[in-house]
C-alpha positions as CSV (number, residue, x, y, z in Angstrom):
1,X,80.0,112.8,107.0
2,X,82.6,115.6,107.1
3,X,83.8,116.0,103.2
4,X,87.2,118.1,102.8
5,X,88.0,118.1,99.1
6,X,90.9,118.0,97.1
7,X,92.9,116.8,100.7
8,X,93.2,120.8,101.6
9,X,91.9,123.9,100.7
10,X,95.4,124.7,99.2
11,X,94.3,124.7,95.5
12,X,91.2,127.3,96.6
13,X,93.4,129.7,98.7
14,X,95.6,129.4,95.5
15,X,93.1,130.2,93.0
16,X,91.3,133.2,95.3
17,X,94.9,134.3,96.2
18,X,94.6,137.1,92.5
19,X,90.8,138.4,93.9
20,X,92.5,138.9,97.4
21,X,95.3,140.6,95.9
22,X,93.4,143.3,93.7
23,X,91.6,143.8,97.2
24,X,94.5,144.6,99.0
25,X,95.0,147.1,96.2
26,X,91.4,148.3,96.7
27,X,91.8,148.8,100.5
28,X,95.7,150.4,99.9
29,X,93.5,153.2,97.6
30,X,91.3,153.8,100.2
31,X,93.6,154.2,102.8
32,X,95.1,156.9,100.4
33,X,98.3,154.8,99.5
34,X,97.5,154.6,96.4
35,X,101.6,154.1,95.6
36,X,101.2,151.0,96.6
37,X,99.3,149.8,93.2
38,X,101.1,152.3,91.4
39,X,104.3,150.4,92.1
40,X,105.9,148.1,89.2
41,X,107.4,145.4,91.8
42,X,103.5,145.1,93.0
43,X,101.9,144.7,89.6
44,X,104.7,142.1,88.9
45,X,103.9,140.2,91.8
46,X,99.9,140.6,91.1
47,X,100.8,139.2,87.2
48,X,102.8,136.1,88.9
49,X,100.2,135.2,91.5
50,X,97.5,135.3,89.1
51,X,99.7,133.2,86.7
52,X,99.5,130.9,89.3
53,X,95.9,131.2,90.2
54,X,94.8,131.0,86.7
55,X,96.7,127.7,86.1
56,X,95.9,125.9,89.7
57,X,92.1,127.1,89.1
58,X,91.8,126.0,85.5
59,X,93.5,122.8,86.1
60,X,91.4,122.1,88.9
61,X,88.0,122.7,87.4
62,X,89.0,120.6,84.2
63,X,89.8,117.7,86.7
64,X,86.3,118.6,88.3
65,X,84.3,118.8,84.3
66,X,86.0,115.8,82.5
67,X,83.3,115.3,80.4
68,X,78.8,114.9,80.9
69,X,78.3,111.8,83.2
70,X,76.9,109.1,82.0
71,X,74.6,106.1,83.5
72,X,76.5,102.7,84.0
73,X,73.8,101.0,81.5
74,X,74.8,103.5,78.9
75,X,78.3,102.9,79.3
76,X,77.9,99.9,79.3
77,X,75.9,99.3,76.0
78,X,77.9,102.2,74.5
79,X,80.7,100.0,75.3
80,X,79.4,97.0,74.0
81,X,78.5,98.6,70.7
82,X,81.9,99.8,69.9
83,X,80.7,103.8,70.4
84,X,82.8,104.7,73.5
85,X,86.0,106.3,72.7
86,X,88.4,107.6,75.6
87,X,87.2,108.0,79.2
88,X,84.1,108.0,80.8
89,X,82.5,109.8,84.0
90,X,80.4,107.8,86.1
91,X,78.4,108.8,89.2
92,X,76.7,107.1,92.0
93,X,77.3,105.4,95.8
94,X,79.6,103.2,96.4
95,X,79.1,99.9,97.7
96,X,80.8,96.8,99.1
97,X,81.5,93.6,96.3
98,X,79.3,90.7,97.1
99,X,80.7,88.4,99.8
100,X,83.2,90.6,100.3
101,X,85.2,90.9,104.3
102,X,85.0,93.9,106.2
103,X,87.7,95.9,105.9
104,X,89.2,98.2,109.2
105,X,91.4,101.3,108.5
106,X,94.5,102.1,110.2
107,X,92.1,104.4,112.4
108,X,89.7,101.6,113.4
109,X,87.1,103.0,110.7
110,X,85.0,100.4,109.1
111,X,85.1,101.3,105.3
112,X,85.4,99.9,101.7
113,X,88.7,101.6,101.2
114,X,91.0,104.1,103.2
115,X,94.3,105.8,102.0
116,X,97.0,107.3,104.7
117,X,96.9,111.3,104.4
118,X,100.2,111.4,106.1
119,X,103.3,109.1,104.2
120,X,105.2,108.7,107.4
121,X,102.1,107.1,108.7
122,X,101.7,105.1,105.5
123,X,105.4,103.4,105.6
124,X,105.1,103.3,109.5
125,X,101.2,101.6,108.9
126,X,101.6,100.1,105.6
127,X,100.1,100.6,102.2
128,X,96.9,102.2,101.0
129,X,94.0,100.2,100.7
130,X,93.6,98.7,96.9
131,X,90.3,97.0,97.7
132,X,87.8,97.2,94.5
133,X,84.3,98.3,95.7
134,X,81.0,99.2,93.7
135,X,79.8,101.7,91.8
136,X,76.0,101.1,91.8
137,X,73.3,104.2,90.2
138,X,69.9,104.3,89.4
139,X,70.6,102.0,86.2
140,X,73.1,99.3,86.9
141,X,76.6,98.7,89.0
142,X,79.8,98.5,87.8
143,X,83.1,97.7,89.5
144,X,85.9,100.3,90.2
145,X,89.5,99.2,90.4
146,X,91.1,102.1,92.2
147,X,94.3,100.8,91.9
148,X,96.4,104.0,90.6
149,X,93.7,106.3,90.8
150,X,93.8,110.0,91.5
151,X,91.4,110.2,95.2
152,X,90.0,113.4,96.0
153,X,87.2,114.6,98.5
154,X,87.2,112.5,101.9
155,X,85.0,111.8,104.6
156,X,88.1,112.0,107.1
157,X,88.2,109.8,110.3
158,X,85.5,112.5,111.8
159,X,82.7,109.8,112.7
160,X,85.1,107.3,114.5
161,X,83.7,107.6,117.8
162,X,80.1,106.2,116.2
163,X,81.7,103.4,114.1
164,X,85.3,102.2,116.2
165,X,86.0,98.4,117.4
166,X,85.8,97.8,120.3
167,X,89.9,97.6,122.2
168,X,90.9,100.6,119.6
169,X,89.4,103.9,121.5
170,X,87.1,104.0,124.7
171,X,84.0,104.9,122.6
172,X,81.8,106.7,124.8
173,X,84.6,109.1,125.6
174,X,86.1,109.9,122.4
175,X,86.6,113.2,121.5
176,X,86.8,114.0,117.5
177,X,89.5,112.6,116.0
178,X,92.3,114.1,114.3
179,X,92.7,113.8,110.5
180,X,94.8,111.0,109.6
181,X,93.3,109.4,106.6
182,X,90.9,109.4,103.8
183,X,88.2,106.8,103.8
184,X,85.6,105.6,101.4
185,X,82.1,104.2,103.2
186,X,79.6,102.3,102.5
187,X,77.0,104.7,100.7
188,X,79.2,107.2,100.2
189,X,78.3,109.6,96.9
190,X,81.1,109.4,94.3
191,X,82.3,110.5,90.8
192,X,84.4,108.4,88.8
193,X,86.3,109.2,85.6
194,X,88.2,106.7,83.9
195,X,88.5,103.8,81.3
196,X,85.3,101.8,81.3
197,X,85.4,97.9,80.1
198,X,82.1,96.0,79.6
199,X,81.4,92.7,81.0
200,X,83.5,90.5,79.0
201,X,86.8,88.4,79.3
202,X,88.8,91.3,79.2
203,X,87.0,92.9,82.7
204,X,87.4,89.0,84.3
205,X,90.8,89.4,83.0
206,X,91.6,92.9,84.5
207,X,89.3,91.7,87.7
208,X,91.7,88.9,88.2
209,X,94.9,91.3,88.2
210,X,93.4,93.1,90.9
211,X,92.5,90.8,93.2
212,X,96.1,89.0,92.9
213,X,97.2,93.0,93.7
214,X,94.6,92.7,96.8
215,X,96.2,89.6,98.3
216,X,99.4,90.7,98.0
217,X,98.3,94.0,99.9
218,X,96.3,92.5,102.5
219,X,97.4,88.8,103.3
220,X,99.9,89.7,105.9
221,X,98.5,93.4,107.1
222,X,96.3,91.6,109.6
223,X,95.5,92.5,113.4
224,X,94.3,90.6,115.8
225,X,92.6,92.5,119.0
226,X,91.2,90.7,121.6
227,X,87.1,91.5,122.7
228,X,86.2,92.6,119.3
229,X,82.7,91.2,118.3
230,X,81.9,89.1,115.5
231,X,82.6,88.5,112.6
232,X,86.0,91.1,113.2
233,X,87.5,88.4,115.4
234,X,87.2,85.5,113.4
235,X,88.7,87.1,110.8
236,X,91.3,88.6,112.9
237,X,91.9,85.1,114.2
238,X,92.0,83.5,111.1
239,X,94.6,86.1,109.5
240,X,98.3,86.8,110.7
241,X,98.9,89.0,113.5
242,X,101.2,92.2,113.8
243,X,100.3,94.2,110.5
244,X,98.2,98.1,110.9
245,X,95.1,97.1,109.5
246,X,92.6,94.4,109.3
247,X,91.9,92.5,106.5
248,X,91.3,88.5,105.7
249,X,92.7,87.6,102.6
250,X,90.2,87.6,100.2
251,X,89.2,84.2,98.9
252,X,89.8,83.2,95.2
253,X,87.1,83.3,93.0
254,X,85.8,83.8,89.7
255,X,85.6,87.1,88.6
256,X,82.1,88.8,88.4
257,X,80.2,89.3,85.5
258,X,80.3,93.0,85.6
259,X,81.4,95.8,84.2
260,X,84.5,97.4,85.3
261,X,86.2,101.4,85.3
262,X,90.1,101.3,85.7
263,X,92.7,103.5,85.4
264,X,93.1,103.8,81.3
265,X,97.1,104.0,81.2
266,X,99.8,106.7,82.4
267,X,98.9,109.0,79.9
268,X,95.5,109.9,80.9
269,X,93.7,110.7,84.0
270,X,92.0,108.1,86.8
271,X,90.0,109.9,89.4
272,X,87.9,108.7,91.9
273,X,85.9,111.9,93.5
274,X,84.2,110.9,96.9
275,X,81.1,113.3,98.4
276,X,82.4,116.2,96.0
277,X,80.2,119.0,95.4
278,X,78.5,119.5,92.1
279,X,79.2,123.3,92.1
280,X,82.8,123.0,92.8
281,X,83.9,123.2,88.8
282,X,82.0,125.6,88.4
283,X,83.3,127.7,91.3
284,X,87.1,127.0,90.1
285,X,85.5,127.8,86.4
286,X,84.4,131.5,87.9
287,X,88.2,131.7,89.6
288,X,90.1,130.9,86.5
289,X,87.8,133.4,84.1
290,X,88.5,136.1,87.0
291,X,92.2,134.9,87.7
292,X,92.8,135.3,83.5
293,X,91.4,139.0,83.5
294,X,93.8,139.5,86.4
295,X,96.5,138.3,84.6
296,X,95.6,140.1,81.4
297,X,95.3,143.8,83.8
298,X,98.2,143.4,85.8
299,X,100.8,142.6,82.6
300,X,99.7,144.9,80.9
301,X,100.2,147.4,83.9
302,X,103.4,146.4,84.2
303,X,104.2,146.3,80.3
304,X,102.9,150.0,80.5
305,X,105.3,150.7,83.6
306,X,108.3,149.3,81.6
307,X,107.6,150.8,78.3
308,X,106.4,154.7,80.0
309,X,108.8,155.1,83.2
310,X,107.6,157.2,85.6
């Protein structure tokens, strides 16, 4: 699975952008235009960029290092006990809810969820997906609600060709397809930080809310395409027609008796991380220590221009 985090590589450029400049300086020097560092306007312009960098780099590996990642069982009894306070960070793979109906992106990926990376393509195809899925490690599962939660990391529509319907692309003869959306698989590795309720009346409750959000989503965003194999046509056939993606509504039921990790208000971060690298805090960590001492060299270069002219 391709993985391209944080939807670009903007907030990378961005935080390398203060290291590239004091190279360009580095290089001017050696070129013997040495002016060129000397000059106030530069310095100024090194101080705002690593402003920048500093900030975009810091922010980013906080996002990346909200807190030590706990196992679901220890949430959950931490939970139970009245010790957990705030949010929560768990990791595992994610997996589909029991009993629960395929679900095609706007692409013709099979996946668990899928967001549009492009919003003319979302209000020409519809809304994001909203579908709850499973987070399942080595102790226990819980469910994640990913209603209003933060996405980033994405395996992008890059294996379409192994896993697209029939009547959507001639198969044998696709060619790599261009990025259009982020989607979450079956299996895929993922980090979730967010407000973690225990198996109770309260997670039934908040279980409930979601899946009234899920029918609303998916009841009339239905497609049907003729030649597709079972079970994607009964579905299809069973759901309307003329929506972007395919989805049956899903059936009403009891909620399960699970844990679940929701989004824990407006206030406070809900972020679902999918296939993200364990060393990318610390790489943003490294660029926001360098990006500071940047920051620190260049103001004061051009405090020392302003206060000594010449």
């Amino acid at each position: 699975m391709s993985v391209l985090t944080h939807d670009t590589r903007w907030r990378l450029l961005v935080g390398a952008a203060p290291v590239i400049g004091v190279a360009f300086f580095v290089w001017a020097a050696a070129q013997g235009q040495a002016d060129v560092a000397r000059s106030p306007t530069a310095r100024a312009i090194l101080a705002v960029v690593a402003a920048l960098g500093t900030g975009v780099a810091w922010w980013t590996a906080r996002q990346l290092r909200t807190g030590p990642t706990v196992a679901v069982s220890t949430a959950a009894a931490m939970a139970r006990s009245g010790k957990l306070s705030g949010l929560v960070a768990l990791r595992g793979r994610a997996r589909a809810l029991p009993d629960a109906v395929p679900l095609i992106s706007p692409e013709g990926e099979l996946c668990l969820w899928f967001e549009h990376d492009d919003p003319v393509v979302e209000r020409d195809r519809g809304a994001d997906s909203v579908r709850p899925f499973l987070l399942v490690d080595d102790s226990g599962e819980c469910i994640v609600l990913p209603a209003g939660a933060a996405v980033t990391g994405s395996g992008l529509a890059a294996a379409a060709a192994r896993s697209r319907l029939p009547g959507t692309v001639e198969a044998d003869n696709a060619q790599e397809p261009e990025p259009g959306e982020r989607l979450l698989r079956n299996g895929d590795p993922i980090h979730v930080t967010g407000r973690f309720v225990a198996a109770s009346a309260e997670a039934l409750a908040l279980q409930a809310e979601a899946a009234s959000l899920v029918a609303r989503t998916e009841a009339s965003q239905a497609q049907i395409r003729s030649g597709d194999p079972l079970p994607f046509r009964d579905l299809r056939q069973a759901a309307l027609a003329g929506a972007p993606f395919v989805a049956a509504p899903p059936s009403v039921r009891p909620g399960l008796a699970l844990p679940v990790i929701a989004t824990p208000g407006a206030s406070q971060p809900f972020v679902i991380r999918i296939g993200a690298d364990e060393g990318e805090g610390g790489v943003y960590g490294m660029l926001a220590v360098v990006d500071c001492l940047v920051l620190v060299v260049s103001t004061s270069l051009v405090a020392w221009s302003m206060l000594v002219p010449g």
